[in-house]
N, C-alpha and C positions, 0 to 999 in steps of 0.2 A: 475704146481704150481700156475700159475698165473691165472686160471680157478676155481681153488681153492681156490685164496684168492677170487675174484669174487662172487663163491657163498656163502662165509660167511658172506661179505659185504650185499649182498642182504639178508640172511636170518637175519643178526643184524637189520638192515634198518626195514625189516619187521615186525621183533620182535619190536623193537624199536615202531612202528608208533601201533601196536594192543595192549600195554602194557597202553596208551591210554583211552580204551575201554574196555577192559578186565572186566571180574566180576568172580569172583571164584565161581567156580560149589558149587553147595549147597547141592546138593542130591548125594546119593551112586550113581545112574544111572548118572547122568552128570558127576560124577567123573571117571567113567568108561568111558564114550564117548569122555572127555577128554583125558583120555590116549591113549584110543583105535587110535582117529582122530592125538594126537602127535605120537604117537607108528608108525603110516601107514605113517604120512609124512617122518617119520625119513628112512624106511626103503627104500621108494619111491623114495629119494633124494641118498639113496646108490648106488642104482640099477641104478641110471641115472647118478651117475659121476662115476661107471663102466663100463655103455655102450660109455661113452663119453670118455674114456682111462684116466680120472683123479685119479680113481683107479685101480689100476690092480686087478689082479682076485683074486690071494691069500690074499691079505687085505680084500675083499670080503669076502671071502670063512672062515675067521677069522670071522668074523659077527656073521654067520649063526647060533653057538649054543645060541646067544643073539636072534636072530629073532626068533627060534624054541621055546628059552624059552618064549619070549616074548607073539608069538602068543598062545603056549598054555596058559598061563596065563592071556588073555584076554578070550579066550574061557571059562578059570573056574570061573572067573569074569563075566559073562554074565550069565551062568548056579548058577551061588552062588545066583544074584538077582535074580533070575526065581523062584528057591527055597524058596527065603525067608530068607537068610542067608546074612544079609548085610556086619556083620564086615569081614565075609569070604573075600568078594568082594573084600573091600579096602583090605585085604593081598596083594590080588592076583595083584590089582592097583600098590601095592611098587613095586612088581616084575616086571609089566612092564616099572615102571619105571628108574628099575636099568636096565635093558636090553637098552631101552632110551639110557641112558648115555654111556653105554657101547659103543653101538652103533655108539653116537656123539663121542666119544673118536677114536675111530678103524677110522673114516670118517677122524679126525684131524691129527690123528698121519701121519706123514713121513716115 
């Protein structure tokens, strides 16, 4: 628990000190690489207070249908702008960002 309160303190901190500097993506492709690059830290940070016993495995293993949607939905987001299909893109953006959330939710929960 207390490994847990630690890394939200760091990641609030973090957050806190880029919010700063920040500039809102402007383009479909930067909106997409936003997500993409929060999407990969979220899931990256799951994976590492798994291996570090802060979560156990079946709060993990609850994740997975958010990672599976998530990464497909980055992939039809990357293929949507390749085509030419912008507002497809940003759909496929909401979706990774509810999986996001999802995700921080499942990491916070007890």
């Amino acid at each position: 628990m207390k490994a847990l309160k630690t890394v939200f303190a760091g990641l609030l901190i973090a957050a806190a000190a880029g919010c700063a500097s920040y500039v809102a993506p402007e383009t479909n492709l930067e909106r997409v690489v936003t997500a993409d690059t929060q999407f990969t830290a979220a899931v990256n940070a799951a994976s590492d207070l798994r291996e570090q016993g802060v979560i156990d495995d079946a709060r993990y293993e609850a994740m997975t249908p958010a990672i599976t949607r998530g990464d497909q939905a980055l992939y039809a987001a990357y293929q949507a702008l390749a085509t030419d299909t912008p507002s497809n893109a940003i759909g496929y953006v909401r979706i990774v960002n509810q999986s996001l959330i999802t995700i921080n939710e499942r990491i916070g929960n007890e």
